[in-house]
Every structure is written in C-alpha cells, then in structure tokens.
PQR file with spaces between the fields and no chain letter, atoms N, CA, C, O and H, PARSE charges and radii, in Angstrom:
ATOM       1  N    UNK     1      -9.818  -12.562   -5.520 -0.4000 1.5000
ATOM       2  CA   UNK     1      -9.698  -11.304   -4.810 -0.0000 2.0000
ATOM       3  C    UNK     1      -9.747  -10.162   -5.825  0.5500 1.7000
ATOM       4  O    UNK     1      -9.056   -9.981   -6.828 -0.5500 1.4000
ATOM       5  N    UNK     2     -11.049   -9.213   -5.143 -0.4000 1.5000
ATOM       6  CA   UNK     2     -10.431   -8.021   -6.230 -0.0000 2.0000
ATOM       7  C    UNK     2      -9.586   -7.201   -6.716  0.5500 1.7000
ATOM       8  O    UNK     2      -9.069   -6.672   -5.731 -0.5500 1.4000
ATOM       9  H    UNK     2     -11.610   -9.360   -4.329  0.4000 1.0000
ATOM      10  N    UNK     3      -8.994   -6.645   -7.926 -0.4000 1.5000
ATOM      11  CA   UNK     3      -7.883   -5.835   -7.668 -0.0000 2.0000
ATOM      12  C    UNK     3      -6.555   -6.867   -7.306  0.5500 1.7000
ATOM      13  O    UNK     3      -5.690   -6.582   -6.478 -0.5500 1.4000
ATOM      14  H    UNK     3      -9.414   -7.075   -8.726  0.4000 1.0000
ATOM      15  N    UNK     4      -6.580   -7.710   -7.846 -0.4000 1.5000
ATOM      16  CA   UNK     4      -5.067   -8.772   -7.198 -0.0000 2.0000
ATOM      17  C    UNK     4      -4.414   -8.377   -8.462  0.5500 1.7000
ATOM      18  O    UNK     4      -4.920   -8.283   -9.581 -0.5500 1.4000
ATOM      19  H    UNK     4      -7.283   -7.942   -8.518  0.4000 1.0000
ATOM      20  N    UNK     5      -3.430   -8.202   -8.156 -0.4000 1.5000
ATOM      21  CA   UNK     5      -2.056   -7.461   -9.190 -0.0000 2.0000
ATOM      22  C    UNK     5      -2.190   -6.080   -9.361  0.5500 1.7000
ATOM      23  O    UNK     5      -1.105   -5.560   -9.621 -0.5500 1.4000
ATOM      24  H    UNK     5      -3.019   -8.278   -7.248  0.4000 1.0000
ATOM      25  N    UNK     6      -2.927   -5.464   -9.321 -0.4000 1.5000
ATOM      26  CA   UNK     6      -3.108   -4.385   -9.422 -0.0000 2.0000
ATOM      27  C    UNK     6      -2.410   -3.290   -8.604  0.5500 1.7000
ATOM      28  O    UNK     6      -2.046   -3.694   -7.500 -0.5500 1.4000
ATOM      29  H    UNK     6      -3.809   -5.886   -9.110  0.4000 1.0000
ATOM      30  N    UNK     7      -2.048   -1.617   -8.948 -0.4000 1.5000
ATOM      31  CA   UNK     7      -1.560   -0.631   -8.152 -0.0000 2.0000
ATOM      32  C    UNK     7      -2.037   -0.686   -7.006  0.5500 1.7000
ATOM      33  O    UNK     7      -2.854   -1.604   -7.080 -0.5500 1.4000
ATOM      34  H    UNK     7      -2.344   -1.288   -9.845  0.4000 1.0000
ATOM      35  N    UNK     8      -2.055   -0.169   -5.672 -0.4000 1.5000
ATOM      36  CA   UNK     8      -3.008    0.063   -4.313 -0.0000 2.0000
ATOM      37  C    UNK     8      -2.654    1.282   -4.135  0.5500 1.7000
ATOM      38  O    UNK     8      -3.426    2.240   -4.145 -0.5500 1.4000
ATOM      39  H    UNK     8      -1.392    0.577   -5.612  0.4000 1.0000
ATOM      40  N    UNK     9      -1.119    1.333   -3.912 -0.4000 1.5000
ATOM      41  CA   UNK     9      -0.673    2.822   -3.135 -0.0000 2.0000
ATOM      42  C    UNK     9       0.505    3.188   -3.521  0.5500 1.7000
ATOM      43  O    UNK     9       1.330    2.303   -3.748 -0.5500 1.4000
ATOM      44  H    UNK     9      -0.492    0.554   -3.904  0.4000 1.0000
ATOM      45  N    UNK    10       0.746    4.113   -3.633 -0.4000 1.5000
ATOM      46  CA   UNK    10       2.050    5.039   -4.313 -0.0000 2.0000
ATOM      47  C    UNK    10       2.430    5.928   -3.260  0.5500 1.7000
ATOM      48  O    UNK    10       1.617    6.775   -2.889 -0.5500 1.4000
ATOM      49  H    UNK    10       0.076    4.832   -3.448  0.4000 1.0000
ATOM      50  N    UNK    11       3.804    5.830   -2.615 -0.4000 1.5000
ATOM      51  CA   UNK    11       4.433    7.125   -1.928 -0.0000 2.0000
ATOM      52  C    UNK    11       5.808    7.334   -2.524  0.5500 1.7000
ATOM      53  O    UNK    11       6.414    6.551   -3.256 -0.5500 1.4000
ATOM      54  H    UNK    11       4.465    5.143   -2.917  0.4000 1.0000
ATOM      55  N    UNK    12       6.203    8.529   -2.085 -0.4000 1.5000
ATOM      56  CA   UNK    12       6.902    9.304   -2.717 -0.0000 2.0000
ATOM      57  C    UNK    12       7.846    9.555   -1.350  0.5500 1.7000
ATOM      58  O    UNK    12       7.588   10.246   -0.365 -0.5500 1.4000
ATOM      59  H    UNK    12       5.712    9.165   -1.490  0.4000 1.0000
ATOM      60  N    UNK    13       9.155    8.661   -1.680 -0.4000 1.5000
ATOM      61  CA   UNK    13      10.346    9.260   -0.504 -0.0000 2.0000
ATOM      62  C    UNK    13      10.938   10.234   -1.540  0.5500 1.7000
ATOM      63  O    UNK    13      11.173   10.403   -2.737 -0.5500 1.4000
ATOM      64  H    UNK    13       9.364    8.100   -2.480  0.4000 1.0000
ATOM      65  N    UNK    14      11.048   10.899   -0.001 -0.4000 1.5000
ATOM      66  CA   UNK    14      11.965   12.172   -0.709 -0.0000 2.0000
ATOM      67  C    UNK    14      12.601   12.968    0.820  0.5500 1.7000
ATOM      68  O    UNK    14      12.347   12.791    2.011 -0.5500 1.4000
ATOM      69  H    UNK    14      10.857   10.762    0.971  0.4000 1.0000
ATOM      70  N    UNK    15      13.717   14.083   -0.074 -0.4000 1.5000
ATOM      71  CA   UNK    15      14.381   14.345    1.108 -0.0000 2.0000
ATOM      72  C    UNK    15      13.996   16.085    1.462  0.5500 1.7000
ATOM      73  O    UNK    15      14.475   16.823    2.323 -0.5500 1.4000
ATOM      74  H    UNK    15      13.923   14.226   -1.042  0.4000 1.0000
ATOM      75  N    UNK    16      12.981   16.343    0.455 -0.4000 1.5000
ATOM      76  CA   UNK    16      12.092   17.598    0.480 -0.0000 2.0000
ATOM      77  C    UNK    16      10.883   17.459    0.232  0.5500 1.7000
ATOM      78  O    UNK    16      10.202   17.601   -0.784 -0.5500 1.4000
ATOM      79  H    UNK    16      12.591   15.743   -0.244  0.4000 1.0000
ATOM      80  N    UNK    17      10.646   17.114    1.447 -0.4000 1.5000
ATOM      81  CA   UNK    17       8.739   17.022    1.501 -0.0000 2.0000
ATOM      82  C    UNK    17       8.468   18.519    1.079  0.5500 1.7000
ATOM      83  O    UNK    17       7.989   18.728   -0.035 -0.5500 1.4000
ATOM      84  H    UNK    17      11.199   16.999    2.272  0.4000 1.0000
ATOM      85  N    UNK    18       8.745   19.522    1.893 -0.4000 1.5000
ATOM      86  CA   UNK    18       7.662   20.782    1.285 -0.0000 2.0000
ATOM      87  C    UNK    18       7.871   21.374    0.128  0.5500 1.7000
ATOM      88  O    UNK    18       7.166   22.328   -0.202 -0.5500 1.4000
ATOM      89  H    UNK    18       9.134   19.351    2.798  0.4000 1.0000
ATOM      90  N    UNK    19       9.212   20.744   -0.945 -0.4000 1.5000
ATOM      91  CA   UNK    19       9.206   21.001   -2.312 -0.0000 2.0000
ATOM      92  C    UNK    19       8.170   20.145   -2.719  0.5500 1.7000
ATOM      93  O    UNK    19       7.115   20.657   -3.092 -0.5500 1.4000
ATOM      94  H    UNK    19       9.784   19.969   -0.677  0.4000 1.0000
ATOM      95  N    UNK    20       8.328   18.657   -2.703 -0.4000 1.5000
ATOM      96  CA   UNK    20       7.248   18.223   -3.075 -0.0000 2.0000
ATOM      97  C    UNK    20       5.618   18.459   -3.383  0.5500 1.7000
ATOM      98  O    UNK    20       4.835   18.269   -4.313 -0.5500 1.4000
ATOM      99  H    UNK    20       9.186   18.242   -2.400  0.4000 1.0000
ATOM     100  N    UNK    21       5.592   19.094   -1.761 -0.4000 1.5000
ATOM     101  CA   UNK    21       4.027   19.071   -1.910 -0.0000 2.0000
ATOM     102  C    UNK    21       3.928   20.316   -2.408  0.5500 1.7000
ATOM     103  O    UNK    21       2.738   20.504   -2.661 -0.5500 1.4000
ATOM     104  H    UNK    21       6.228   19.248   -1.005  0.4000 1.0000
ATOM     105  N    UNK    22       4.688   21.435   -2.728 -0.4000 1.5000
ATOM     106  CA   UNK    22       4.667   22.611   -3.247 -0.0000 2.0000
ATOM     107  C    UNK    22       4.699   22.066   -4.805  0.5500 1.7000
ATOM     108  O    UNK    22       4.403   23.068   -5.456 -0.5500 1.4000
ATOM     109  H    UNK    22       5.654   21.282   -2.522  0.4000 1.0000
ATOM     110  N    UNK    23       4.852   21.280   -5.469 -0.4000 1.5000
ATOM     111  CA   UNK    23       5.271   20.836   -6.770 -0.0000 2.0000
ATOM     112  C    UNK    23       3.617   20.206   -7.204  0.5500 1.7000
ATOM     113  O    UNK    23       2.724   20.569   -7.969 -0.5500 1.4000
ATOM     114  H    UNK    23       5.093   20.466   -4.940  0.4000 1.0000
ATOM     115  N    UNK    24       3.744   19.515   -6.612 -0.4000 1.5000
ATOM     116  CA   UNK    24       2.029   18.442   -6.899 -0.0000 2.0000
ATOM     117  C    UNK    24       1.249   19.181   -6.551  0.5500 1.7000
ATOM     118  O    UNK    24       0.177   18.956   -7.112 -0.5500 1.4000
ATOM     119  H    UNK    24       4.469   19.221   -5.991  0.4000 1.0000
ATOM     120  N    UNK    25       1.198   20.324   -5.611 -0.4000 1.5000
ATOM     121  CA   UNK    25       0.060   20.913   -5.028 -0.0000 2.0000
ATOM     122  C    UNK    25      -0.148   22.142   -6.731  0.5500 1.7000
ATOM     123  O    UNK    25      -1.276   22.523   -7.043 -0.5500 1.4000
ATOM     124  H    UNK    25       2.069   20.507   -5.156  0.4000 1.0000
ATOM     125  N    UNK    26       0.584   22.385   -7.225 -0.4000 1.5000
ATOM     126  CA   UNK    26       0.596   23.267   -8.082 -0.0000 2.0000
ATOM     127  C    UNK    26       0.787   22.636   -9.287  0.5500 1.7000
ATOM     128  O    UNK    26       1.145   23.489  -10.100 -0.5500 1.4000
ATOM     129  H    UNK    26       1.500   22.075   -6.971  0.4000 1.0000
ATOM     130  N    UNK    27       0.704   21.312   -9.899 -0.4000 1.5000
ATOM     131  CA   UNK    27       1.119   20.629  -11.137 -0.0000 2.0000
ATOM     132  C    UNK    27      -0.285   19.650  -10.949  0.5500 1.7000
ATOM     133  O    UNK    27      -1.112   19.389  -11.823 -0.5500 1.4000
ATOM     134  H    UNK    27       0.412   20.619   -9.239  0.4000 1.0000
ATOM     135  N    UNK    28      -0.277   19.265   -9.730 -0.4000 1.5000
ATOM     136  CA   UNK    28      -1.691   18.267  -10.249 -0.0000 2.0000
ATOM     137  C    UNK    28      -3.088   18.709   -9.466  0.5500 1.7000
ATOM     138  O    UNK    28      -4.233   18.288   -9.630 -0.5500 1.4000
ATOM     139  H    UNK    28       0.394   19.477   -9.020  0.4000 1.0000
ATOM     140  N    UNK    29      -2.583   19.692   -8.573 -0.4000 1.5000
ATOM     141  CA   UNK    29      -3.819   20.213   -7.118 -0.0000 2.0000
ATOM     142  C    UNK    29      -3.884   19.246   -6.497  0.5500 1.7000
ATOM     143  O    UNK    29      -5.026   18.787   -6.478 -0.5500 1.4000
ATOM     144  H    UNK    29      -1.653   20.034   -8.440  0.4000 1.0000
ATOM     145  N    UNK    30      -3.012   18.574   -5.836 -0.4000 1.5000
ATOM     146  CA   UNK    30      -3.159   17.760   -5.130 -0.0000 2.0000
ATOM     147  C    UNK    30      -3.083   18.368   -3.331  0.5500 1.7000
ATOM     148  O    UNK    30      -2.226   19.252   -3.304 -0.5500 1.4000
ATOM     149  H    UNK    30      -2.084   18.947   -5.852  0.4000 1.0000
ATOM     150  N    UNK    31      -3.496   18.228   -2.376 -0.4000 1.5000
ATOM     151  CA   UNK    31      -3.741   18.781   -0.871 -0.0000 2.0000
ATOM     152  C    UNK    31      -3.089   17.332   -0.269  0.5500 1.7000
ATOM     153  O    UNK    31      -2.897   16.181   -0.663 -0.5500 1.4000
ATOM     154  H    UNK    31      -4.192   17.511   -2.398  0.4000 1.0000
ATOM     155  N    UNK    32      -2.872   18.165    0.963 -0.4000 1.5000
ATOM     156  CA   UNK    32      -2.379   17.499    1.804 -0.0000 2.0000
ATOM     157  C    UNK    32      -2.720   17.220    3.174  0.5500 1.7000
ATOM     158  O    UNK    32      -3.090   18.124    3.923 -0.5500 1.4000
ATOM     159  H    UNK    32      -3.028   19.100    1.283  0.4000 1.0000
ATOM     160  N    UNK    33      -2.590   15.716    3.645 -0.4000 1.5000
ATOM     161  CA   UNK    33      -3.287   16.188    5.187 -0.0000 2.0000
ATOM     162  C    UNK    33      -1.747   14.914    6.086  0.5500 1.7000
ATOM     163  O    UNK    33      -1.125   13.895    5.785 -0.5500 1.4000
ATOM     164  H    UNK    33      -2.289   14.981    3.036  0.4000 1.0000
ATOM     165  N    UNK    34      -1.818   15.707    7.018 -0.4000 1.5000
ATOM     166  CA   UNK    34      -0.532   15.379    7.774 -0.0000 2.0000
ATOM     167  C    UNK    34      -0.995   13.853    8.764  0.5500 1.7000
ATOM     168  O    UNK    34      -2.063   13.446    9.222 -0.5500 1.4000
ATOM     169  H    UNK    34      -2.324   16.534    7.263  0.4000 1.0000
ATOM     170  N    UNK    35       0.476   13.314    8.776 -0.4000 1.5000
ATOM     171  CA   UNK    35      -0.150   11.949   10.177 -0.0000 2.0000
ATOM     172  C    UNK    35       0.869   11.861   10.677  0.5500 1.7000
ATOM     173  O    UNK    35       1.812   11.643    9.917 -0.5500 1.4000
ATOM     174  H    UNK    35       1.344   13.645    8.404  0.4000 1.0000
ATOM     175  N    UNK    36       1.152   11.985   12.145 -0.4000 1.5000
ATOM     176  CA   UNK    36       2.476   12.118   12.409 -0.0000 2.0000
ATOM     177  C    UNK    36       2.591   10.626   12.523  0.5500 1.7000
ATOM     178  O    UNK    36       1.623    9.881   12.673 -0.5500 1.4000
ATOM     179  H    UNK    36       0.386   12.161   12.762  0.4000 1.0000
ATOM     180  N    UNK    37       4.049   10.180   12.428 -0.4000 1.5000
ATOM     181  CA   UNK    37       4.355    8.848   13.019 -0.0000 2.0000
ATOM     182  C    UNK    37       6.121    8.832   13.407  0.5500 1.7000
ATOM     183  O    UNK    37       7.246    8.637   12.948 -0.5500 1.4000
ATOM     184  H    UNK    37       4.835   10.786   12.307  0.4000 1.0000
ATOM     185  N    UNK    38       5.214    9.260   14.808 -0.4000 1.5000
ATOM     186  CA   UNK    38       7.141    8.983   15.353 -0.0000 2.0000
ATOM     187  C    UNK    38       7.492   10.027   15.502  0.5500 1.7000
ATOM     188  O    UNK    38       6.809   10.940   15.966 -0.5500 1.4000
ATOM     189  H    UNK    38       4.299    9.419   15.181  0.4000 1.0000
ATOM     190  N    UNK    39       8.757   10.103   15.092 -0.4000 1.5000
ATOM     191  CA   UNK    39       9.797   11.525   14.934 -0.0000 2.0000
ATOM     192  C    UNK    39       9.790   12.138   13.978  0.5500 1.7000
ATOM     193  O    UNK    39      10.517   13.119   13.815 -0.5500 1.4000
ATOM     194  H    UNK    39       9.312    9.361   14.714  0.4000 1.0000
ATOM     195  N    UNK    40       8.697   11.560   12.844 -0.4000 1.5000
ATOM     196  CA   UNK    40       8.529   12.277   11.120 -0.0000 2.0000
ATOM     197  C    UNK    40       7.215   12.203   10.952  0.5500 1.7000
ATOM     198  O    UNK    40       6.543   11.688   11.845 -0.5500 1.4000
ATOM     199  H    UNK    40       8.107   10.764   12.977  0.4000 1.0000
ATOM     200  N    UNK    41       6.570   12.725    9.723 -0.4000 1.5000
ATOM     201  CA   UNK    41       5.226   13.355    9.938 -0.0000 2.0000
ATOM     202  C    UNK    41       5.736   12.694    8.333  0.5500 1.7000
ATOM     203  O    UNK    41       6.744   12.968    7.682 -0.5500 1.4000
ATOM     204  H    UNK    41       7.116   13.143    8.997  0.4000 1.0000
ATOM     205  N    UNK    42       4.365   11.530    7.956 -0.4000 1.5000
ATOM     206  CA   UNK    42       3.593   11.609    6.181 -0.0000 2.0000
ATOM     207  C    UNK    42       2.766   11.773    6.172  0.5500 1.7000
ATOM     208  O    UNK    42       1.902   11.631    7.038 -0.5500 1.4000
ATOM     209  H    UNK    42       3.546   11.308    8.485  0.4000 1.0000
ATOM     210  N    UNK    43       2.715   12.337    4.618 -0.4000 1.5000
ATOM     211  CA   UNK    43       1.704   13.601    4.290 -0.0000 2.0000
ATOM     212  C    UNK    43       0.709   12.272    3.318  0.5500 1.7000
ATOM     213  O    UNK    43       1.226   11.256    2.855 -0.5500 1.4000
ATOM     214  H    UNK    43       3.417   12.452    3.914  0.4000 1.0000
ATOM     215  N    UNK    44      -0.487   12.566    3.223 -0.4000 1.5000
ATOM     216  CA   UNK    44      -1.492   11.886    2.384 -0.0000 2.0000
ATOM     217  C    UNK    44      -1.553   12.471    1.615  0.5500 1.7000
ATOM     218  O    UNK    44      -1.725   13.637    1.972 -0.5500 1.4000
ATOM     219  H    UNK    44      -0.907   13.392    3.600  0.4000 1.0000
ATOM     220  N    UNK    45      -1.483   12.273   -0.035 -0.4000 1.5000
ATOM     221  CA   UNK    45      -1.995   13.185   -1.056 -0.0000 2.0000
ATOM     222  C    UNK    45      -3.240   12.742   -1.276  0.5500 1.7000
ATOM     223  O    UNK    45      -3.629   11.574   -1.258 -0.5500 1.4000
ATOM     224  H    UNK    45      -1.343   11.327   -0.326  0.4000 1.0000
ATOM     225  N    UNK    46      -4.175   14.240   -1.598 -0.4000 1.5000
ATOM     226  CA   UNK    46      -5.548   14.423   -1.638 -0.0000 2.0000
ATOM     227  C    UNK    46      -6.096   14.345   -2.670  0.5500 1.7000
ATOM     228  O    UNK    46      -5.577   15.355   -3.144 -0.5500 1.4000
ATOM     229  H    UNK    46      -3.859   15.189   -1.613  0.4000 1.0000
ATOM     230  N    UNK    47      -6.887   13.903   -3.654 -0.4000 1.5000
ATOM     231  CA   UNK    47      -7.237   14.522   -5.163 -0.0000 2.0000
ATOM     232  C    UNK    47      -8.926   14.535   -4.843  0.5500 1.7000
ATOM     233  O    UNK    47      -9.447   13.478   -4.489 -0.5500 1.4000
ATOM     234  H    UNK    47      -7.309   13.082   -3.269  0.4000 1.0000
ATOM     235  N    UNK    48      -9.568   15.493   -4.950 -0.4000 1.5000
ATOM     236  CA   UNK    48     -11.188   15.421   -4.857 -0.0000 2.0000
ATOM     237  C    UNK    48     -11.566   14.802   -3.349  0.5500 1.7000
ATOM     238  O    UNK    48     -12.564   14.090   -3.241 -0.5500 1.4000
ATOM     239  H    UNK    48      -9.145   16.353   -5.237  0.4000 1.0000
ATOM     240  N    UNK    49     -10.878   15.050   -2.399 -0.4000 1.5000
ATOM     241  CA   UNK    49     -10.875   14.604   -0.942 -0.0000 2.0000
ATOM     242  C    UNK    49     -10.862   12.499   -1.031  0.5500 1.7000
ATOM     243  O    UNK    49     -11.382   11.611   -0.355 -0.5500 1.4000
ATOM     244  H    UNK    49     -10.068   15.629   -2.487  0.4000 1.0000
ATOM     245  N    UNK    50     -10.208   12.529   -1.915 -0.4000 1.5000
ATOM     246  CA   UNK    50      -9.829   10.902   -1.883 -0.0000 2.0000
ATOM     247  C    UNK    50      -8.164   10.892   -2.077  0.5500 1.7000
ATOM     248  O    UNK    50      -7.543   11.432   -2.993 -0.5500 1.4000
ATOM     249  H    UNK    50      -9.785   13.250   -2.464  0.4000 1.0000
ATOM     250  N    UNK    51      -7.671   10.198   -1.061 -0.4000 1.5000
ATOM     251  CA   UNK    51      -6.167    9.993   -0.989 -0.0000 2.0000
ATOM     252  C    UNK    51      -5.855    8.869   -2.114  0.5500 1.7000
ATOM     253  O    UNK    51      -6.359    7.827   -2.534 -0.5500 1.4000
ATOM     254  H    UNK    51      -8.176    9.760   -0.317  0.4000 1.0000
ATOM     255  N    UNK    52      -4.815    9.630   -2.337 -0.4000 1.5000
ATOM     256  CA   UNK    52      -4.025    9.091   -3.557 -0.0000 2.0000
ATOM     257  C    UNK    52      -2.969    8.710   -3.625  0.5500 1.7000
ATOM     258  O    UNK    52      -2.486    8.030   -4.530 -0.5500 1.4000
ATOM     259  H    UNK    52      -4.406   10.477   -1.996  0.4000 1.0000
ATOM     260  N    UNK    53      -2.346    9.185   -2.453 -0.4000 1.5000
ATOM     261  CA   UNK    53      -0.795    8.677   -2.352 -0.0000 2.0000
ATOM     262  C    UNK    53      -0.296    9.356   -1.255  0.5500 1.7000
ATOM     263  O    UNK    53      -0.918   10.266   -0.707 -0.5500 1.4000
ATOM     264  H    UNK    53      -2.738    9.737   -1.717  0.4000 1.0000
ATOM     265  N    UNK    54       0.843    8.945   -0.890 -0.4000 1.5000
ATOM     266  CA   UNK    54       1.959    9.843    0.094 -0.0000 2.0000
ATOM     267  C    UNK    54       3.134   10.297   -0.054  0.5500 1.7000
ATOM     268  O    UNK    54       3.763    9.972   -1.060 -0.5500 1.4000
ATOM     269  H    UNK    54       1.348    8.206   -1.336  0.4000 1.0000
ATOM     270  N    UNK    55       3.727   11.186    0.950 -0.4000 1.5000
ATOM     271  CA   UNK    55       4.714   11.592    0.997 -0.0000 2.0000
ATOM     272  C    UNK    55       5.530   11.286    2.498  0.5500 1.7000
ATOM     273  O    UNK    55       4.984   11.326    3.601 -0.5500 1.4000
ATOM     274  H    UNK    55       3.216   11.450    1.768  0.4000 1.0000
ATOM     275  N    UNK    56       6.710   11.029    2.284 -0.4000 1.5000
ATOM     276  CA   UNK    56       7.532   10.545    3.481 -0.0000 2.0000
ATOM     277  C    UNK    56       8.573   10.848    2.983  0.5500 1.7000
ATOM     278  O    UNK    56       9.011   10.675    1.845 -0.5500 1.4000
ATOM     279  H    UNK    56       7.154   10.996    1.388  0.4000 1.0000
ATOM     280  N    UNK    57       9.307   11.690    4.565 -0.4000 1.5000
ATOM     281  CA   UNK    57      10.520   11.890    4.653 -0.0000 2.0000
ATOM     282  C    UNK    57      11.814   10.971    4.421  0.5500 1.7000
ATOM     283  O    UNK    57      11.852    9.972    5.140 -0.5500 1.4000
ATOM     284  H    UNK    57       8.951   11.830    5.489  0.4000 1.0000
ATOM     285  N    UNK    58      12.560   11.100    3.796 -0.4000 1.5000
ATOM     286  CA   UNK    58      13.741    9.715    3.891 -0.0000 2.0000
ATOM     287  C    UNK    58      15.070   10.759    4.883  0.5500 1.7000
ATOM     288  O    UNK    58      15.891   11.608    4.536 -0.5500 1.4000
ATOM     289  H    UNK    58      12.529   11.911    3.213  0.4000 1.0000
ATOM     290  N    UNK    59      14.695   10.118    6.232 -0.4000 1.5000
ATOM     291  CA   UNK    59      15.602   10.152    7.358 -0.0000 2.0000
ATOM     292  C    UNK    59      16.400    9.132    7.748  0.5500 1.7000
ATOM     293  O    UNK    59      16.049    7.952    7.770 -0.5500 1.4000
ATOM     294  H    UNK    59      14.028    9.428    6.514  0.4000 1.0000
ATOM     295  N    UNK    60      17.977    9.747    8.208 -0.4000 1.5000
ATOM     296  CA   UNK    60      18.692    8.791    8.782 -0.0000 2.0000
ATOM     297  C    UNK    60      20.047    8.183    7.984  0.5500 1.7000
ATOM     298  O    UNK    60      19.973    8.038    6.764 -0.5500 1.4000
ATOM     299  H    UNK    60      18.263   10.706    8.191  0.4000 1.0000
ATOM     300  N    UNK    61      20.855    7.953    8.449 -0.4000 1.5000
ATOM     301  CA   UNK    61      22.212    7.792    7.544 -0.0000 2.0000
ATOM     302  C    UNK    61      21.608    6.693    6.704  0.5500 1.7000
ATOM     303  O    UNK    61      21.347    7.203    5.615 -0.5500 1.4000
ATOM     304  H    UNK    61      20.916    8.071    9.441  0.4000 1.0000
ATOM     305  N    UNK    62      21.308    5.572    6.709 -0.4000 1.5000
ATOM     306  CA   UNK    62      20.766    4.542    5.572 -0.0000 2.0000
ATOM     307  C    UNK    62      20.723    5.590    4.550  0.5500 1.7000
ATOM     308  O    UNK    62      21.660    5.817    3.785 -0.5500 1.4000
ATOM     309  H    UNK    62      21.520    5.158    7.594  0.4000 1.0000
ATOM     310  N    UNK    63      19.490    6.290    4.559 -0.4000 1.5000
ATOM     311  CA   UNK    63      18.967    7.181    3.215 -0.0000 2.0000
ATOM     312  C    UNK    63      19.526    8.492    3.058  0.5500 1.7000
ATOM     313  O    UNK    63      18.770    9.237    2.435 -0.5500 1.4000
ATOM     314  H    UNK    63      18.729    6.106    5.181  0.4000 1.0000
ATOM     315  N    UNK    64      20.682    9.053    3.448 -0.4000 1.5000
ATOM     316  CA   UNK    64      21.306    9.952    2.856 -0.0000 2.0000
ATOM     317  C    UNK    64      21.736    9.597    1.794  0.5500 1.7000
ATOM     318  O    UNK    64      21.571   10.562    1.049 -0.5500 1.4000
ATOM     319  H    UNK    64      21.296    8.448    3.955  0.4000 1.0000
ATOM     320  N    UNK    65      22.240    8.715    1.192 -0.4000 1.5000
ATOM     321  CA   UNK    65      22.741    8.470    0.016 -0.0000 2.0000
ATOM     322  C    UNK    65      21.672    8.211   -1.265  0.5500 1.7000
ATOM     323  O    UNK    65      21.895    8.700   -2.372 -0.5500 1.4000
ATOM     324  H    UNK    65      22.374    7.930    1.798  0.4000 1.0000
ATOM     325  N    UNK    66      20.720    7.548   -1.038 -0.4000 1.5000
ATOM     326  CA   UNK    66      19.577    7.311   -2.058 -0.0000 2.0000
ATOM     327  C    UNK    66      18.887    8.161   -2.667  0.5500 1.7000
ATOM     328  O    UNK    66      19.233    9.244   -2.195 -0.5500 1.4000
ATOM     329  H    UNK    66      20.539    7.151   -0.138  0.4000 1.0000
ATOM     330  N    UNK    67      18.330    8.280   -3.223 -0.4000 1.5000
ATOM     331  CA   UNK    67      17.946    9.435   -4.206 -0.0000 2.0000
ATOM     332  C    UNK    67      16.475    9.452   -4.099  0.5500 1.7000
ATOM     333  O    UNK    67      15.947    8.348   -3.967 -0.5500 1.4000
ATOM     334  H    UNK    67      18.049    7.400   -3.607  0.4000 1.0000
ATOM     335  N    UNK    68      15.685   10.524   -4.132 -0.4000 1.5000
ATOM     336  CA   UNK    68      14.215   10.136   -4.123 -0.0000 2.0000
ATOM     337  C    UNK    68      13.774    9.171   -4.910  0.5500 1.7000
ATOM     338  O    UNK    68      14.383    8.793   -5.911 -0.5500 1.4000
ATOM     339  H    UNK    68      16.114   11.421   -4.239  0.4000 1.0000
ATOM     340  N    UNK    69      12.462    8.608   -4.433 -0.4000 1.5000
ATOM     341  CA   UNK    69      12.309    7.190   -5.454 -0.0000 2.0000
ATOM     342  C    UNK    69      11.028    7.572   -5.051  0.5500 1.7000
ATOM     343  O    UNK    69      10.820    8.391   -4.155 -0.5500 1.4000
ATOM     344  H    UNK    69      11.967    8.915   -3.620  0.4000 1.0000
ATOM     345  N    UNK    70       9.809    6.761   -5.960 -0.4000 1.5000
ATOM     346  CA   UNK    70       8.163    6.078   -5.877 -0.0000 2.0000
ATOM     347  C    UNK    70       9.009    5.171   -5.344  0.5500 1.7000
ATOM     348  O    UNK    70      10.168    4.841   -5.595 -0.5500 1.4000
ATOM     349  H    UNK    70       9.978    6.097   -6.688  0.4000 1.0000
ATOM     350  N    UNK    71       7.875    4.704   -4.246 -0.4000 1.5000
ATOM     351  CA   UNK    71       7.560    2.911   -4.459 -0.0000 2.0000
ATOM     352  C    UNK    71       5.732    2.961   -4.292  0.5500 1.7000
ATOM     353  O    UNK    71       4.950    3.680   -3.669 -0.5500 1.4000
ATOM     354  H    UNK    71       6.934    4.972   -4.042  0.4000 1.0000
ATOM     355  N    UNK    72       5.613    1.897   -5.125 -0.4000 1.5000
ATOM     356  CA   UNK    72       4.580    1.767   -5.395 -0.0000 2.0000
ATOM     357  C    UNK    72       4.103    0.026   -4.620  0.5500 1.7000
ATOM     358  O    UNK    72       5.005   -0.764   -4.342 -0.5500 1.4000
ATOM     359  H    UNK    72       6.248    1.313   -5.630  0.4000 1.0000
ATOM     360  N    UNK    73       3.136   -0.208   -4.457 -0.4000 1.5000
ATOM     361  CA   UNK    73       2.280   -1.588   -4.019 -0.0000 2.0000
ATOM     362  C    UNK    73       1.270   -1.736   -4.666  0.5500 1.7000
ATOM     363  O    UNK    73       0.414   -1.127   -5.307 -0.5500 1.4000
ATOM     364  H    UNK    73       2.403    0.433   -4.682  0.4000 1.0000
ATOM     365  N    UNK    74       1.781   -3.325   -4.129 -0.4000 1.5000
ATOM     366  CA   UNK    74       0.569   -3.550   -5.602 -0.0000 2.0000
ATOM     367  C    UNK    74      -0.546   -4.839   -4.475  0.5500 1.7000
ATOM     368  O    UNK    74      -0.166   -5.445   -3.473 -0.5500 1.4000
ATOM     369  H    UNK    74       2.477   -3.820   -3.609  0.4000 1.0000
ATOM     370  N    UNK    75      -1.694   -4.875   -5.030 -0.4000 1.5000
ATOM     371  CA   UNK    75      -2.646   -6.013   -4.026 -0.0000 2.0000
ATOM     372  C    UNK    75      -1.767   -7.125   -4.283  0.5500 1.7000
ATOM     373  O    UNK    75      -2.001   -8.225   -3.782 -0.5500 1.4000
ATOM     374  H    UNK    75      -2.002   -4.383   -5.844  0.4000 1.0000
C-alpha cells in the first residue's frame, strides 16, 4: 500500500478556533473552508487550494479540561 506509515491528516483541537485560524491564516496563509457537522462546524485548512489539515472545536465537559493538542494519522 502506498504511503503505509506515513502522515495522512493533521487536526488541530482547540478551544479557539477563530484564534487559530487567525494565527495560521497570518503565520503560514493558510484559508479556510467550513463543514458543519452537528452542533460544531470544522474548518479545513487550505494551502494553494489543497487541504492540509483541520480545525475542530473541543466541546463538552470531557474536553474542558484538556489542553489543545495535534492529533495526527497516519495510513
């Protein structure tokens, strides 16, 4: 398989999406395009109109306590 072990996708929980994308949008030019799912909306990061990663809200008592994190996947 191609790409087996390898990165695939990178998102970014966090508990300030529009700092975020205000941060990357101005540190790497990265754009954003919205998908709602549910009761929360992730954001796709854009680089040269090829997605690169995301952004998602961390909602809900579970994740009040956790701290923003990557998680990353791998093939």
């Amino acid at each position: 398989m191609a790409g087996h072990g390898t990165f695939h996708w990178n998102e970014l929980m966090t508990n300030d999406v529009e700092k975020a994308k205000e941060f990357f949008t101005a540190t790497v030019g990265w754009s954003f395009n919205q998908f709602p799912m549910g009761d929360a909306t992730y954001w796709v990061a854009m680089a040269d109109d090829k997605p690169v990663g995301g952004l998602f809200p961390m909602q809900g008592a579970m994740l009040e306590e956790m701290p923003p994190h990557w998680m990353s996947y791998l093939r």
